[in-house]
MIDREN-6351 format. One line per 4 residues: number of its first residue (from 1); their letters; for each residue x, y, z of C-alpha. Coordinates in pm, 1 decimal. Last residue first. Layout:
NUM = A = X:Y:Z ~ ...
// end
This chain:
321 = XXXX = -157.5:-1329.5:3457.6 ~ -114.0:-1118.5:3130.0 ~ -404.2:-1185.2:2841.8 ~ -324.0:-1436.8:2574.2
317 = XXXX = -156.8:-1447.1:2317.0 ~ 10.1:-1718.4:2060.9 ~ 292.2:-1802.0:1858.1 ~ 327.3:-2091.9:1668.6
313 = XXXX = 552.7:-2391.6:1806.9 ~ 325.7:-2686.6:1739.2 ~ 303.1:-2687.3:2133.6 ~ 174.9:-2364.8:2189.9
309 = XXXX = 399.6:-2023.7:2168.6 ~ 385.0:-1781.5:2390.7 ~ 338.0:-1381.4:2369.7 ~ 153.4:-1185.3:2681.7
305 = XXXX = -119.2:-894.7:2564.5 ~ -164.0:-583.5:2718.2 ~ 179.0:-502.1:2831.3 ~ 212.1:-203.1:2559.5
301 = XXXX = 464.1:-425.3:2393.3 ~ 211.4:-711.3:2366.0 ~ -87.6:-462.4:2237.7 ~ 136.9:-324.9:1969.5
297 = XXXX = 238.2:-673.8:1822.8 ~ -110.7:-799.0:1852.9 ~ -226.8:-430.7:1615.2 ~ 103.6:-544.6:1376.0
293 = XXXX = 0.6:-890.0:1358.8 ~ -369.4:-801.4:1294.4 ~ -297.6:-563.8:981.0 ~ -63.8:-762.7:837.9
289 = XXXX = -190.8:-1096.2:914.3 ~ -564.0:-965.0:789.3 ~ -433.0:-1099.8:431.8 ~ -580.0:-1464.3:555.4
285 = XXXX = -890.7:-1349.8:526.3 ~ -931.9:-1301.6:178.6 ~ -1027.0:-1657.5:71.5 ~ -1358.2:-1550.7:298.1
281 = XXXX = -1448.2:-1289.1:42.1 ~ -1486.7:-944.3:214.6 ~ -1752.2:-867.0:441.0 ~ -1541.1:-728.5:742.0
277 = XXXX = -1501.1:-711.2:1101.2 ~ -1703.5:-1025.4:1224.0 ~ -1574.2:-1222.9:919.7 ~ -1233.6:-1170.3:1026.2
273 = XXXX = -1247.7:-1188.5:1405.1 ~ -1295.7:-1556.8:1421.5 ~ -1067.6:-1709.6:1110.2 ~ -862.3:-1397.6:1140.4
269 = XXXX = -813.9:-1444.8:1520.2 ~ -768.4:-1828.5:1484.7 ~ -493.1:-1807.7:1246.8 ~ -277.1:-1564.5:1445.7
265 = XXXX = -260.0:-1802.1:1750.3 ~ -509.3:-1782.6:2051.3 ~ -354.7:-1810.6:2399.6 ~ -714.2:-1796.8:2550.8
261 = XXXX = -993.4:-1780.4:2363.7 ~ -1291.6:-1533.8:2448.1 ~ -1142.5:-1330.5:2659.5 ~ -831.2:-1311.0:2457.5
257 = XXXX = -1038.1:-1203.9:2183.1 ~ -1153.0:-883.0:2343.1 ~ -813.3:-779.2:2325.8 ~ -811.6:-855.5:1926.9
253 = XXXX = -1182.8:-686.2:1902.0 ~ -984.8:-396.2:2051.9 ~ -641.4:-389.0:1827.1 ~ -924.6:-449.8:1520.5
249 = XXXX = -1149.7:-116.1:1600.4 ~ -831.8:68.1:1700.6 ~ -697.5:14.0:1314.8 ~ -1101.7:96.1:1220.4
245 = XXXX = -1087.8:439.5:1381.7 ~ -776.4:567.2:1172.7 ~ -879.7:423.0:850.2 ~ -1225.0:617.6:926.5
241 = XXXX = -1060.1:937.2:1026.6 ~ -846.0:916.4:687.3 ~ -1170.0:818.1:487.6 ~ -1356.6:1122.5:677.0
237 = XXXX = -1086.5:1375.0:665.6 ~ -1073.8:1350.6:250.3 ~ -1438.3:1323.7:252.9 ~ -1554.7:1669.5:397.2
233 = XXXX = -1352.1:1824.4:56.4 ~ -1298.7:1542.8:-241.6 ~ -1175.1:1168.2:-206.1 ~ -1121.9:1000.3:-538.4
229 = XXXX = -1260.5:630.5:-543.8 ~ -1064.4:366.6:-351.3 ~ -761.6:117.6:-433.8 ~ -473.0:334.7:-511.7
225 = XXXX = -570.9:666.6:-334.2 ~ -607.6:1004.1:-460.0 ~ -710.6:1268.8:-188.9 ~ -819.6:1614.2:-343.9
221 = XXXX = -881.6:1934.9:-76.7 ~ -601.9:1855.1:124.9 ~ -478.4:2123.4:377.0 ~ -297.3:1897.8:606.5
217 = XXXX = -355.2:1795.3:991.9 ~ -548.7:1485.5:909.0 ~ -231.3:1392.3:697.3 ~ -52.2:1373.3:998.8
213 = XXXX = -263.8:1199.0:1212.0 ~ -279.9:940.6:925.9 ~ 83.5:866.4:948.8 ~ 133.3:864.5:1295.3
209 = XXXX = -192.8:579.7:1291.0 ~ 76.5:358.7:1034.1 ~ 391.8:471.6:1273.1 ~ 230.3:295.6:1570.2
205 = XXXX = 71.2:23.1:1384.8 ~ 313.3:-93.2:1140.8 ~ 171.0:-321.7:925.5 ~ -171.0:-179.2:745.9
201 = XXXX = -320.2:-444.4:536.4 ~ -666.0:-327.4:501.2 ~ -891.3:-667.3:442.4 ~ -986.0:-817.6:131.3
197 = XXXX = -1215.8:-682.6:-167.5 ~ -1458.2:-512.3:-30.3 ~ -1651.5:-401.9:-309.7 ~ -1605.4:-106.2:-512.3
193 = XXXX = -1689.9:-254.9:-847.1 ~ -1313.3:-281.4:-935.2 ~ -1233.8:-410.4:-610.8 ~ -1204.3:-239.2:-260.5
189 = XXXX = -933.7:-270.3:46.8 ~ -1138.4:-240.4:393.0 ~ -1180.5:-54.5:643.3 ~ -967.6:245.3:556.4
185 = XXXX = -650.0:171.3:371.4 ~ -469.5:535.3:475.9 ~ -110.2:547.3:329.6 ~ -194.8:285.6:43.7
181 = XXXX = -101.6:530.3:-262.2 ~ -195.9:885.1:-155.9 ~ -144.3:1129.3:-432.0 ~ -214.9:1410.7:-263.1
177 = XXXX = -363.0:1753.0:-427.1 ~ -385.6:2042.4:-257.6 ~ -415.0:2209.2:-655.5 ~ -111.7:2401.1:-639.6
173 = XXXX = 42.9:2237.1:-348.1 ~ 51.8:1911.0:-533.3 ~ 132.8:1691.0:-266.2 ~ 307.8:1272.9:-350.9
169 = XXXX = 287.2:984.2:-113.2 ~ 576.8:740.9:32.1 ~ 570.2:418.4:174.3 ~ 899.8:332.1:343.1
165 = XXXX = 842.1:150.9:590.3 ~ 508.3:-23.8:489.8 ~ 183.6:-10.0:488.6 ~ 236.6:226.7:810.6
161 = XXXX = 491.5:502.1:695.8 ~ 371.2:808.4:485.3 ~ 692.0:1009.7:360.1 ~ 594.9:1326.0:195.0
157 = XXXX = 703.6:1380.7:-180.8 ~ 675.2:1747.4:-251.7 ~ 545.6:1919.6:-624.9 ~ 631.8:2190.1:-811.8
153 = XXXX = 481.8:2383.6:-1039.7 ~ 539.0:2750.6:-1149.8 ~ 826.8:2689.3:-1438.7 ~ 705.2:2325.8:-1427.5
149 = XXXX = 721.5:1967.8:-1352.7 ~ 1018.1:2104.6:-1026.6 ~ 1023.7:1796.5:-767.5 ~ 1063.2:1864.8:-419.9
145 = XXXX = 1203.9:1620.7:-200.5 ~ 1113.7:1599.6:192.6 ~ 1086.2:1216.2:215.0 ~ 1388.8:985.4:246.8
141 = XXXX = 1445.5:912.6:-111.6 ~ 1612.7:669.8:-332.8 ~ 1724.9:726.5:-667.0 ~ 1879.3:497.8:-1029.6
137 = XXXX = 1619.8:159.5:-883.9 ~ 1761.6:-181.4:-1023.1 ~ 1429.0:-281.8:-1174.3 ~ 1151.6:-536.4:-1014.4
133 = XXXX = 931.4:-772.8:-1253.8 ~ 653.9:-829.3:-1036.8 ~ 325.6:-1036.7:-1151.1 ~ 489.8:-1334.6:-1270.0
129 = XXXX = 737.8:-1396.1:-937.5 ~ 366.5:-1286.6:-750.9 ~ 209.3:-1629.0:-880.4 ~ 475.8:-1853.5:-864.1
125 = XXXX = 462.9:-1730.6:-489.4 ~ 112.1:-1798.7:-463.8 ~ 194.9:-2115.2:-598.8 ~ 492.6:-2214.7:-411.4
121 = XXXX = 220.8:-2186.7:-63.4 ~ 123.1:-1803.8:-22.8 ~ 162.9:-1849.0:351.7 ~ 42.0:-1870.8:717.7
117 = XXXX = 206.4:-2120.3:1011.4 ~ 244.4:-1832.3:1255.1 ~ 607.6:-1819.8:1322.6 ~ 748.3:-1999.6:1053.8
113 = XXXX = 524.8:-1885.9:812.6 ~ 410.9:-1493.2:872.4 ~ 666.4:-1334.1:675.4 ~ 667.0:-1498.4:378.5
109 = XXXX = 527.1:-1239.2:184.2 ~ 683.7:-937.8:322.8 ~ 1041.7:-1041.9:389.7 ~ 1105.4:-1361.5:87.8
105 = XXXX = 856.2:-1285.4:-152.2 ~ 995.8:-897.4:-146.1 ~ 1317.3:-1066.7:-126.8 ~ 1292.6:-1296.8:-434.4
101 = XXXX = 1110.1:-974.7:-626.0 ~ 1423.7:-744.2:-571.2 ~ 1451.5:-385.0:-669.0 ~ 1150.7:-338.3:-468.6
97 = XXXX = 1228.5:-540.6:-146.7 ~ 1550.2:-384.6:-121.6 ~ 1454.8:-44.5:-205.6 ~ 1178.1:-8.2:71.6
93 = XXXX = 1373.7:155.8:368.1 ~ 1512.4:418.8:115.3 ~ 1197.9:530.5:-33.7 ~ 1142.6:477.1:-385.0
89 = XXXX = 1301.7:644.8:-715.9 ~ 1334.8:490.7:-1094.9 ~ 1463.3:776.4:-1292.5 ~ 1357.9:816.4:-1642.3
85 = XXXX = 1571.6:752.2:-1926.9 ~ 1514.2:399.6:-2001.2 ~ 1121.3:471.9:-2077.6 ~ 960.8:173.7:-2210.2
81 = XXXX = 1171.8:-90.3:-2137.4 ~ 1227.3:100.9:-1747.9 ~ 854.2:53.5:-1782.9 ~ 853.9:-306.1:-1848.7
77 = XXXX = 1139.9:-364.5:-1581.8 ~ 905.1:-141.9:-1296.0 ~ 589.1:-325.0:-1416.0 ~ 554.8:-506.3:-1054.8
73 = XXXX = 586.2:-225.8:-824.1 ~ 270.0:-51.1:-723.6 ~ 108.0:-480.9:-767.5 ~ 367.3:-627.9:-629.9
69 = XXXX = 421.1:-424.8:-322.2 ~ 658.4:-221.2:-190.0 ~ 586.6:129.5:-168.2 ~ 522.1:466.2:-350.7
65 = XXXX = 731.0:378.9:-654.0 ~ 830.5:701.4:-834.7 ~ 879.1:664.8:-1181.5 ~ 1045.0:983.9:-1307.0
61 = XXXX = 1146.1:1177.7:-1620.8 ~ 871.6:1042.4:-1925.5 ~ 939.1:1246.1:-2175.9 ~ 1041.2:946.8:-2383.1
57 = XXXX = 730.8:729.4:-2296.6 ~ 578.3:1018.3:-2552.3 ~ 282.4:1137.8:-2400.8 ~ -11.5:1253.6:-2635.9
53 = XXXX = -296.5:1216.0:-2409.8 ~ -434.0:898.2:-2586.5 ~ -69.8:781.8:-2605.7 ~ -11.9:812.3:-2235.6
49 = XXXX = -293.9:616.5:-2175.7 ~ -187.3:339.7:-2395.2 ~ 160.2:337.1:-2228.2 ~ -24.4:274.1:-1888.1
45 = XXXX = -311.9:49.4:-1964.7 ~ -195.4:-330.1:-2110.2 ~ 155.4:-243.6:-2173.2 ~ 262.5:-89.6:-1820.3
41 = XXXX = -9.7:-328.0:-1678.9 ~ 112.1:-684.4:-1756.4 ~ 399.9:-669.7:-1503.9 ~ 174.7:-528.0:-1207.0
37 = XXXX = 73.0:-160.5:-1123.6 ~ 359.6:75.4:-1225.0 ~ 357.7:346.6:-929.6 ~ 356.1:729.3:-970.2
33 = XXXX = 446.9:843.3:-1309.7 ~ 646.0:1162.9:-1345.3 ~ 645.0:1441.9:-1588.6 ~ 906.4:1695.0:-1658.5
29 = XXXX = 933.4:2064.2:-1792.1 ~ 576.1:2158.9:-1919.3 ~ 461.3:1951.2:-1630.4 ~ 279.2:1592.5:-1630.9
25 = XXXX = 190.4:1406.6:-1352.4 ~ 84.4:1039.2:-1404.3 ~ -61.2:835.5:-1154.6 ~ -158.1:481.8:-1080.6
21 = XXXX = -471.3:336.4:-964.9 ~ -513.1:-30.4:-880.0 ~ -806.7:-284.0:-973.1 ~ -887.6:-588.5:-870.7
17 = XXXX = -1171.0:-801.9:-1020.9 ~ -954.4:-1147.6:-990.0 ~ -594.3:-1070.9:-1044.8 ~ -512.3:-752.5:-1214.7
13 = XXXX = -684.6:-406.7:-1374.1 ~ -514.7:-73.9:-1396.5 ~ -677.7:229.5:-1354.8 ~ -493.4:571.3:-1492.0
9 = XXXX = -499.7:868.0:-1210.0 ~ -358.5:1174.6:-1430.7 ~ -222.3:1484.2:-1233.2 ~ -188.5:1799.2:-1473.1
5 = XXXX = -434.0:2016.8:-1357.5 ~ -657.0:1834.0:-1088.4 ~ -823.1:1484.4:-1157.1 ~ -757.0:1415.5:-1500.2
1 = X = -900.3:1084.7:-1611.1
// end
């Protein structure tokens, strides 16, 4: 559908009742997409759509990746197929886990393993090498660029931190427009039916609630984001309040933990706190190590919390002696 003059959100399906939206601008001088879902959806919805509206891949100018992530990232090769002569563009702190799958399995993936004893097992990671079929990127960007579409449109790419370094987001001053991607995940990530799905997978705490201060202080009439239904006027402030509250929600159920259960790893605070903060499917629990590792990781360098590790060597926290 066509959600403000020009800007395209296009749903594409994956995995088990998921869903993610991508974006398409399109200017009498350039158009850009925004994200490529997964490896299947460049040919299964995107090209399609652009053929309904008329959209040669060939006028296609940029593919902007918003973060890293299989499923904003993995049709990058099919669309580079598609459209060789548009730039492929993320931010600079993400382009070496979007150009490459191995190290996207590798540094966001695998991240919690050896410390925390949580993974995707070789299946999972079968899974995502099938899903994401990365592209040598032709731009990165820092956040700031303007991008002319049109004689009278142009459009800024702000730089939203949180989900991950380098997420980025796209404003259409014209129509106070932002194309939001994952830089507010609210309390909960949603399926096709608008269900929660799994838990919000914020990282980086500090920068992530930065982030949504920020956009709190913009004029947005229209928030798009990747997982969520289109937010209009009162509700833009509310889902970004919302994703705001819910981060402090977590880093305060996770101090409350420590009461509870002393030097607690990472497992036992998503198989506790999980189902107390959420009503996602159980299997889903395990993606609240983003989100949870990054509130622990706050509370432990505010002094809150104390790090250890327990005899199997995974780390744990406990309250300060």
């Amino acid at each position: 559908m066509e959600i403000a003059p020009g800007i395209h959100r296009i749903k594409c399906a994956f995995g088990n009742n998921r869903m993610v939206y991508v974006h398409l601008l399109v200017g009498q001088d350039a158009a850009m997409l925004v994200d490529t879902g997964c490896a299947h959806n460049p040919a299964q919805e995107i090209l399609p759509y652009l053929e309904t509206i008329g959209l040669s891949p060939e006028r296609l100018t940029y593919i902007l990746i918003s973060h890293s992530d299989l499923d904003h990232q993995g049709g990058d090769a099919p669309m580079k197929q598609a459209a060789p002569q548009a730039l492929l563009m993320c931010h600079t702190l993400d382009r070496p886990w979007v150009e490459d799958t191995e190290a996207l399995i590798r540094g966001r993936y695998s991240q919690f393993e050896r410390d925390h004893g949580i993974g995707y097992g070789e299946e999972g990671k079968a899974g995502i090498r099938q899903q994401c079929l990365s592209h040598p990127l032709d731009v990165t960007l820092e956040g700031g660029e303007t991008f002319r579409l049109g004689p009278d449109w142009a459009v800024e790419v702000i730089h939203t931190p949180g989900h991950t370094w380098g997420h980025l987001a796209v404003y259409d001053p014209r129509s106070k427009t932002l194309i939001a991607g994952e830089a507010g995940l609210w309390n909960a990530i949603l399926d096709q039916d608008w269900q929660p799905a799994m838990p919000p997978t914020y990282c980086y705490v500090d920068t992530y609630l930065a982030t949504l201060d920020r956009l709190m202080a913009m004029d947005i009439a229209t928030l798009s984001p990747a997982h969520w239904p289109v937010q209009t006027g009162p509700q833009v402030s509310e889902f970004l309040r919302e994703s705001r509250n819910y981060c402090l929600l977590v880093e305060r159920a996770l101090l409350d933990f420590a009461h509870e259960c002393p030097a607690y790893t990472l497992r036992q605070a998503i198989e506790t706190l999980g189902p107390r903060l959420g009503s996602w499917p159980a299997a889903a629990n395990q993606d609240f190590s983003y989100g949870m590792l990054g509130n622990l990781n706050r509370l432990t360098q505010r002094g809150l919390l104390v790090a250890g590790r327990n005899a199997e060597g995974l780390v744990t926290w406990s309250l300060p002696s």
